[in-house]
C-alpha positions as CSV (number, residue, x, y, z in Angstrom):
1,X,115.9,185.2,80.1
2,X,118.8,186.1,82.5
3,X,119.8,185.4,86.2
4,X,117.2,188.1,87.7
5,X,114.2,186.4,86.1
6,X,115.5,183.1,87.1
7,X,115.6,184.8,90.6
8,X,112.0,186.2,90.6
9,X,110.6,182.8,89.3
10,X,112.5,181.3,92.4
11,X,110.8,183.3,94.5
12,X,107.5,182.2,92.9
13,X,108.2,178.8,93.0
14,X,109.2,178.8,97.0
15,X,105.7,180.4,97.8
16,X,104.4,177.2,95.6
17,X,106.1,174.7,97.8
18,X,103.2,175.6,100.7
19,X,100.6,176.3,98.1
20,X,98.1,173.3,97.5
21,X,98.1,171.9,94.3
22,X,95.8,173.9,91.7
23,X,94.8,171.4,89.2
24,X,94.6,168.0,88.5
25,X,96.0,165.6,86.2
26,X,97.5,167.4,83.1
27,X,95.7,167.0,80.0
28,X,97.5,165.3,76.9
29,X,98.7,168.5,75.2
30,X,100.2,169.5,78.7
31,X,101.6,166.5,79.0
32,X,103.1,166.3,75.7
33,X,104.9,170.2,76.7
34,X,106.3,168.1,79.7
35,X,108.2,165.5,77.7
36,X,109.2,167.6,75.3
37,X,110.7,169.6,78.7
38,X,111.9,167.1,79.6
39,X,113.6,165.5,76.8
40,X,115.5,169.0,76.7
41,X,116.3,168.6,80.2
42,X,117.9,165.6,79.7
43,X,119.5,166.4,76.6
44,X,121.2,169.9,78.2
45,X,119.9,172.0,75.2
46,X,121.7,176.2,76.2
47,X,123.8,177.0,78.9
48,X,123.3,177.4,82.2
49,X,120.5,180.1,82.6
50,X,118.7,177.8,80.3
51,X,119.0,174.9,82.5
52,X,118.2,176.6,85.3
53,X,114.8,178.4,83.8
54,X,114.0,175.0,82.6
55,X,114.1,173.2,85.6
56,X,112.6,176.5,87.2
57,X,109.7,176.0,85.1
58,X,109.4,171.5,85.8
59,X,109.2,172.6,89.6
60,X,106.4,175.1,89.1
61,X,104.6,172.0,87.3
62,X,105.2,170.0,89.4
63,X,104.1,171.9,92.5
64,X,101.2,172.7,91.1
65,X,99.6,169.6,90.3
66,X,97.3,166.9,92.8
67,X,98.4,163.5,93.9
68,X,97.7,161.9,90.9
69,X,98.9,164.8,88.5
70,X,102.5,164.2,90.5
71,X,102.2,160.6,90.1
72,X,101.3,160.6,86.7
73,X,104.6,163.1,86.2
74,X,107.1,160.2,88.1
75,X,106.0,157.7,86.4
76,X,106.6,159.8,82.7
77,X,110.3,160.0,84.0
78,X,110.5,156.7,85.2
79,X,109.3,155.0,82.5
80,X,110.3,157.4,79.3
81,X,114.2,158.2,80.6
82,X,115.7,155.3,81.7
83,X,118.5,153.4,79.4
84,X,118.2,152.7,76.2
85,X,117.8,148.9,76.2
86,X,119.5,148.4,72.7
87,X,122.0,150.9,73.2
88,X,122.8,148.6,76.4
89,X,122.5,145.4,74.9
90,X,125.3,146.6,72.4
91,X,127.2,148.2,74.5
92,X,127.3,145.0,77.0
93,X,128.5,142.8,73.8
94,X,131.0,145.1,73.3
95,X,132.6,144.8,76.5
96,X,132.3,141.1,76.5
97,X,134.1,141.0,73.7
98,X,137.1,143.1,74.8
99,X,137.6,141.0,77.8
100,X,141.1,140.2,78.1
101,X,142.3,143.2,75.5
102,X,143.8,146.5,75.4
103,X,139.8,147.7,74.6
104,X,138.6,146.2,77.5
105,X,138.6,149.2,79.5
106,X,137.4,151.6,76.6
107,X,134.5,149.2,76.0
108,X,133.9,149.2,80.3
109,X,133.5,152.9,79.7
110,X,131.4,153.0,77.1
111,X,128.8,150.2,78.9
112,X,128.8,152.6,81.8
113,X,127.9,155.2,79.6
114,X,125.0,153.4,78.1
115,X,123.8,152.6,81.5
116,X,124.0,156.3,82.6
117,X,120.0,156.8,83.0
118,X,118.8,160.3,81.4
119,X,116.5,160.4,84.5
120,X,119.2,161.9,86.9
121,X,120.1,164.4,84.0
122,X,116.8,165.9,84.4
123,X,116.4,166.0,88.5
124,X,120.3,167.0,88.9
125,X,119.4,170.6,87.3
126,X,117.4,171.0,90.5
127,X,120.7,170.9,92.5
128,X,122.1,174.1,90.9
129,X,118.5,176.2,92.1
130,X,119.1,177.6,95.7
131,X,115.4,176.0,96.7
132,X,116.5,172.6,94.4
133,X,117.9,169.9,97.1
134,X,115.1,170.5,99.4
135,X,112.7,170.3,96.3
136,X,114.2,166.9,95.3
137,X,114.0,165.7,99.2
138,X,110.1,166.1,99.4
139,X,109.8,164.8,95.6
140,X,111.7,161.9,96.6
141,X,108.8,161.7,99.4
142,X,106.0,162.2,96.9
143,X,108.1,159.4,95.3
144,X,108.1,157.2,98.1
145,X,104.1,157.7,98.9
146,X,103.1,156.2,95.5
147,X,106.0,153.4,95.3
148,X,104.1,151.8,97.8
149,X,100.9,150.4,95.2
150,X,103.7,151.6,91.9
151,X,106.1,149.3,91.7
152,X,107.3,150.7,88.4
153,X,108.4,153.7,90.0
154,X,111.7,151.9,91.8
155,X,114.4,152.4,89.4
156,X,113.6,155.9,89.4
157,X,113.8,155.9,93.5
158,X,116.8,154.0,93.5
159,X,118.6,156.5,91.7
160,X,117.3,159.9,93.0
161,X,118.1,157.8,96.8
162,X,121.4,157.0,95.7
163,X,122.3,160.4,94.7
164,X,120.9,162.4,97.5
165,X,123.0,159.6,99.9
166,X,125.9,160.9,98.1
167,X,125.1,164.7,98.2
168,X,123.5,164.1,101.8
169,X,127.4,162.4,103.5
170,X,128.0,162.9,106.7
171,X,131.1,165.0,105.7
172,X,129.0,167.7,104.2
173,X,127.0,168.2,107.2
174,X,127.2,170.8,109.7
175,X,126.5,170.0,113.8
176,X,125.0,172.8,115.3
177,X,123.6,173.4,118.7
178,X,120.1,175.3,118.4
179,X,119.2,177.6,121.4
180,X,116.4,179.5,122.8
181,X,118.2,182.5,120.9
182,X,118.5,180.9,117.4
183,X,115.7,182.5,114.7
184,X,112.5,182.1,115.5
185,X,111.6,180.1,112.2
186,X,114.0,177.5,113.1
187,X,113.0,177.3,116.3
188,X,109.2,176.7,114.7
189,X,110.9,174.0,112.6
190,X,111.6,172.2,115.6
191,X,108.0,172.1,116.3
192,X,106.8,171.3,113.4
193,X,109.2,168.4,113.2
194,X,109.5,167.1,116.8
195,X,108.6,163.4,116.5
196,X,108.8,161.9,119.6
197,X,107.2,164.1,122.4
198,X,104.9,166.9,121.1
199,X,106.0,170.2,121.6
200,X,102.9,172.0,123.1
201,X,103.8,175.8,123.2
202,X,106.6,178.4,123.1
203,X,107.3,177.5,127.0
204,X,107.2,174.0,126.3
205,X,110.0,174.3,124.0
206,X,112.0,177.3,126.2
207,X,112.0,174.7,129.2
208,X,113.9,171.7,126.8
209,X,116.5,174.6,125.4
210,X,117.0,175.8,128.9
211,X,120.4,175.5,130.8
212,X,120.3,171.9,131.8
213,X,119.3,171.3,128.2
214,X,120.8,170.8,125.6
215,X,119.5,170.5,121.3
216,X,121.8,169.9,118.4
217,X,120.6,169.1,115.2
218,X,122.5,168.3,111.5
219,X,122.0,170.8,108.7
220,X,123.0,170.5,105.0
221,X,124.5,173.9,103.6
222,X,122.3,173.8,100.5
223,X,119.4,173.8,103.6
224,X,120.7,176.1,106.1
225,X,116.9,176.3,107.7
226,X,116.0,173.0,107.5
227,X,117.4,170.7,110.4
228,X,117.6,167.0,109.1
229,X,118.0,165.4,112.2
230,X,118.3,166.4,116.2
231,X,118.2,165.1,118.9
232,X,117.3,166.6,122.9
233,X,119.5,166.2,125.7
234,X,118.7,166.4,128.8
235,X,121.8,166.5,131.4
236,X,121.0,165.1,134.7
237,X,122.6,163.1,137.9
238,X,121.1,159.5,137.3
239,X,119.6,157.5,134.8
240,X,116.0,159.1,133.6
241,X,113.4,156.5,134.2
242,X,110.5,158.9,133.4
243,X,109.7,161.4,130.8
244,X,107.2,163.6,132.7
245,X,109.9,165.3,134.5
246,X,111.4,165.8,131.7
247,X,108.9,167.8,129.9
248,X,107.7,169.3,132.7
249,X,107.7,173.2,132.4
250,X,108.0,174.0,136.0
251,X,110.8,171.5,137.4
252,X,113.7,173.6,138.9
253,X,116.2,173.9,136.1
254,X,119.0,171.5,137.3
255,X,123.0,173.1,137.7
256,X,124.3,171.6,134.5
257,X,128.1,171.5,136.2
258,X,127.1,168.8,138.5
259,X,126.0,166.7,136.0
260,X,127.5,163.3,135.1
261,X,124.7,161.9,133.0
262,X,123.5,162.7,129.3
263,X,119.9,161.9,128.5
264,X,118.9,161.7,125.2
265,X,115.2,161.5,125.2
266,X,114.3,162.7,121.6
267,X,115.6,161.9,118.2
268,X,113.8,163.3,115.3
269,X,114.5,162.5,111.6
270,X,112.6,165.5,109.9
271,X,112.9,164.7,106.2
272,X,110.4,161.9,105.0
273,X,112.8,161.8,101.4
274,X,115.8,160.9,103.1
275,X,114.6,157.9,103.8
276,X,117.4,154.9,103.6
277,X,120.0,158.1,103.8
278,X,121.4,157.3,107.1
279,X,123.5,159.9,109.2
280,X,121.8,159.8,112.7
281,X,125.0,157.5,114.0
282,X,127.1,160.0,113.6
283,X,125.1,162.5,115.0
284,X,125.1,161.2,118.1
285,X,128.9,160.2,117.8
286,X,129.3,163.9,117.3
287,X,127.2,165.2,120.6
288,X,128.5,162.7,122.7
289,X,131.6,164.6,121.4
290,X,130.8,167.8,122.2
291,X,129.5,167.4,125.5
292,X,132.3,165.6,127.1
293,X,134.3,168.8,125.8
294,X,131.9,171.3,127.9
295,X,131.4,169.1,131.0
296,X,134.4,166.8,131.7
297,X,132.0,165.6,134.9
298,X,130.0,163.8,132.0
299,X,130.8,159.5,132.3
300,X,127.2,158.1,131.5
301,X,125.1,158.7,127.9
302,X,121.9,156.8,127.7
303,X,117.9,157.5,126.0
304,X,114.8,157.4,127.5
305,X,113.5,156.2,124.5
306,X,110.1,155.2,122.9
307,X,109.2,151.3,122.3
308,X,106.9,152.7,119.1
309,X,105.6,149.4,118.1
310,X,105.4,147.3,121.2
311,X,101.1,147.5,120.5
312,X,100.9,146.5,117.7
313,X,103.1,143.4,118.1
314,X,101.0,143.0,121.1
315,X,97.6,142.8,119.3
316,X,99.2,140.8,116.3
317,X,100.0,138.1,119.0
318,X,97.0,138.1,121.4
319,X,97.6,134.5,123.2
320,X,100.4,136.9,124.8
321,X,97.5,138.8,127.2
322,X,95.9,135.6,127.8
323,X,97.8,134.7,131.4
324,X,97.3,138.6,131.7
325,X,93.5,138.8,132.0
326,X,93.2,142.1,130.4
327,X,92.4,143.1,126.8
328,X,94.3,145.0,124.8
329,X,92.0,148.3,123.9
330,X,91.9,148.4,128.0
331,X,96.3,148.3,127.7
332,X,96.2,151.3,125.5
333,X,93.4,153.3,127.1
334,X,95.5,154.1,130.6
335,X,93.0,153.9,132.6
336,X,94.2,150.9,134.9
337,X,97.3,153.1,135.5
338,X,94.8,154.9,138.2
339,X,93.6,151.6,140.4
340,X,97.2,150.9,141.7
341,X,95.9,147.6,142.5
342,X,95.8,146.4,138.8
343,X,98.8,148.3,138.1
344,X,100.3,146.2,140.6
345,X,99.3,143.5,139.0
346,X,99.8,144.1,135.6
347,X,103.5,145.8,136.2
348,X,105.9,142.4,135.8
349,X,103.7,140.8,133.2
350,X,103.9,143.7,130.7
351,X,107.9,144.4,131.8
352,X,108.3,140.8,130.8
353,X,106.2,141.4,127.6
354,X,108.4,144.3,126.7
355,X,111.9,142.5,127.1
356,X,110.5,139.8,125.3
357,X,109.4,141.7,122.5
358,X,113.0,143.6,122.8
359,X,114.8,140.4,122.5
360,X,112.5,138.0,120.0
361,X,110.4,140.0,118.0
362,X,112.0,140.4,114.8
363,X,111.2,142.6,111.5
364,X,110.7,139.4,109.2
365,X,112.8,136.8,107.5
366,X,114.1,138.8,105.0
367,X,115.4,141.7,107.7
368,X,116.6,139.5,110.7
369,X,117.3,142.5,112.9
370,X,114.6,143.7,115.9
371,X,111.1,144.3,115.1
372,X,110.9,147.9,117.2
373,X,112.7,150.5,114.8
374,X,114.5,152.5,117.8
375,X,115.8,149.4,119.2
376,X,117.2,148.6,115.5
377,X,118.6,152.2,114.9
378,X,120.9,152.1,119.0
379,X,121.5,148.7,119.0
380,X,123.1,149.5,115.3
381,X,124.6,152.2,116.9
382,X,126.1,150.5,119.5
383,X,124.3,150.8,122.5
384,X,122.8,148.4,125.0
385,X,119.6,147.9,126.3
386,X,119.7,148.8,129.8
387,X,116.6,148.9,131.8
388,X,113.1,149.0,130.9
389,X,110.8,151.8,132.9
390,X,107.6,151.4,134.5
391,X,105.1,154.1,133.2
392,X,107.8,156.2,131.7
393,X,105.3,158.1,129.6
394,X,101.6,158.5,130.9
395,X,100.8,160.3,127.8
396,X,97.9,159.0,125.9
397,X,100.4,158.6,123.1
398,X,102.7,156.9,125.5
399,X,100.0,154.5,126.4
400,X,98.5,153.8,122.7
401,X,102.3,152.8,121.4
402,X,104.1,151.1,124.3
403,X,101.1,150.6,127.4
404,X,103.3,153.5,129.1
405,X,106.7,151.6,129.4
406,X,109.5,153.3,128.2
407,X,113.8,151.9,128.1
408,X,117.0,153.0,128.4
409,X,119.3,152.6,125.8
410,X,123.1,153.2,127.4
411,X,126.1,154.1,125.7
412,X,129.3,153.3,127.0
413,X,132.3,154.5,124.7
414,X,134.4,152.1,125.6
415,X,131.7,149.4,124.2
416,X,130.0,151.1,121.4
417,X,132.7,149.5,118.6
418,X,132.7,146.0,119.8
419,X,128.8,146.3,120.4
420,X,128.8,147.6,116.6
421,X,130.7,144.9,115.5
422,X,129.0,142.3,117.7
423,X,125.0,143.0,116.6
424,X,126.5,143.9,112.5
425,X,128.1,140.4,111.9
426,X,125.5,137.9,114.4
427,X,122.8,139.9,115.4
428,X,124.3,139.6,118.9
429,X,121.9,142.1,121.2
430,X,124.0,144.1,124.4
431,X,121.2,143.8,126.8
432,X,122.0,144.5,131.0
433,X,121.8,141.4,133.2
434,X,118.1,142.5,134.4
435,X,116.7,142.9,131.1
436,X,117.8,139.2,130.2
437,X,116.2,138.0,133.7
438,X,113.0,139.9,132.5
439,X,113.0,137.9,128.8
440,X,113.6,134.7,130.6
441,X,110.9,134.9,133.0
């Protein structure tokens, strides 16, 4: 076979990638073609058309089968390719006993060798295909779907994570800004993979790529298409305490050279197999970059951000709503937003709750850092938590995740490092002087 039918059974296996799976688990005497596949995949039997058609034909497999078929695949490569235990164990006694001698670094090499696992050999083939990183991305999410009740499957996630943080550096990847004029099927990527506020239509997303708008987004050049992370901006005069205006279609677009504040209100990660590869740091490093380069006016970069698991802390402590009178299905149906009485009434208890939660609930003993998973990825980042924002985000999503409240996160550039430095090394949170009165009440 040559390049050309390597290139036509490309194009088959992209159109497999949104096919659903065809059959079930493999039989044995399929199963028995598989490791024999992949025992030549790993071995590097031919050149490279014959890698290449190989690993061609494991990703047509793969695609093809169910749930369990997939599974059943992992676990043949985690369990069948790993290191040779005896070829370790040797290899480990040989380097103990050149400690000290002219072989010890010969005998270092040779104990790396043995611990070289044949498992990457066989997914790395992938890499060389021109659909093969973003193939390995959504195994890797297959992967991490069934290591939750597969334990056995973790020395073959470890690796395929490690690599893909190597191949996934920030240094590879390209910042782009994405406009109302970029292709249409990236512009449908961003709403397919907007995580934080739906995107509702075509208008919807026009109004947040509009002039007073801005959307950049981090793309690896193996997958031009597919954005891995981006984040909305929103540039204002003030500090957003609401998201409604935000998304709303038919607010008078604001003059953009009169702004002095940056508003990030959306950060989406889009790749569920890059999980534990972390780049969004640097992502907004890089905006905050590029916008003080097109507006000089700019001094203030802050979120309007999500508190995505203030609920459920909520309902996994209920003594909290006891001085509150109000039970918690009644918190996440909205409905008391409308009798301003209650709201009244309900407005510094749940702030209170809220900066609490930001300040004491943690993730568990083992991962000391805050419980909510925005706060964790800012406060990492160097911001500070700023001010917390009564009903921020009427949505019914708004109201199911956080009761409506929403929080600033604030940047200041001149902070970010020692803030860094500060929350890495004592868990030290940057919080503003009313969101520490709000905690202590």
């Amino acid at each position: 076979m040559n390049d050309s039918t390597v290139s036509r059974s490309l194009s088959q296996m992209r159109k497999l990638v949104s096919t659903p799976p065809l059959a079930t688990r493999l039989p044995a005497r399929q199963i028995a073609q598989l490791r024999q596949q992949l025992r030549e995949c790993a071995e590097g039997f031919g050149g490279e058309v014959s890698a290449r058609i190989r690993a061609v034909r494991l990703g047509e497999a793969y695609l093809r089968l169910d749930a369990s078929g997939r599974h059943e695949l992992l676990r043949l490569i985690a369990l069948e390719f790993g290191p040779d235990p005896k070829v370790v164990m040797l290899a480990h006694a040989s380097y103990q006993a050149a400690l000290g001698t002219p072989a010890q670094w010969d005998a270092e090499a040779g104990l790396r060798a043995a611990l070289r696992s044949a498992r990457l050999r066989i997914l790395t083939q992938f890499n060389a295909l021109p659909q093969g990183v973003k193939f390995l991305v959504d195994l890797r999410a297959d992967l991490l779907g069934f290591l939750d009740h597969d334990h056995q499957l973790a020395a073959l996630d470890r690796e395929l994570q490690s690599r893909l943080t190597a191949w996934f550096d920030v240094g590879f990847l390209e910042l782009q800004r994405i406009t109302w004029s970029s292709p249409a099927a990236l512009l449908e990527k961003l709403i397919k993979y907007e995580a934080v506020h739906e995107i509702r239509s075509w208008t919807d997303l026009k109004n947040r790529l509009d002039s007073d708008r801005r959307c950049y987004a981090f793309f690896h050049p193996r997958m031009p298409m597919e954005p891995l992370i981006f984040v909305e901006v929103a540039l204002t005069d003030r500090l957003a305490d609401s998201v409604q205006p935000l998304l709303d279609e038919s607010a008078p677009v604001f003059d953009a050279k009169r702004a002095d504040t940056a508003i990030f209100y959306s950060i989406s990660n889009t790749q569920a197999g890059l999980r534990g590869v972390s780049f969004g740091n640097f992502l907004l490093k890089r905006v905050i970059d590029d916008l003080q380069r097109d507006f000089p006016r700019l001094k203030h970069f802050a979120t309007l951000s999500p508190l995505p698991q203030l609920a459920s802390w909520v309902k996994s402590h209920p003594e909290l709503l006891t001085a509150i009178a109000i039970d918690h299905n009644t918190l996440q149906s909205g409905l008391w937003s409308k009798d301003k009485r209650l709201a009244r009434r309900l407005r510094d208890p749940l702030m209170q709750l809220a900066a609490r939660y930001l300040h004491e609930a943690k993730q568990d003993s083992s991962a000391p850092g805050p419980h909510d998973p925005v706060a964790r990825f800012h406060l990492g980042n160097g911001a500070r938590i700023e001010r917390l924002n009564w009903l921020a985000d009427t949505s019914q999503k708004g109201f199911q995740q956080s009761f409506g409240l929403m929080v600033n996160y604030l940047y200041n550039p001149e902070d970010i490092e020692d803030n860094v430095e500060s929350f890495g090394s004592d868990g030290r949170i940057a919080t503003s002087a009313s969101v520490r009165r709000l905690a202590r009440s």
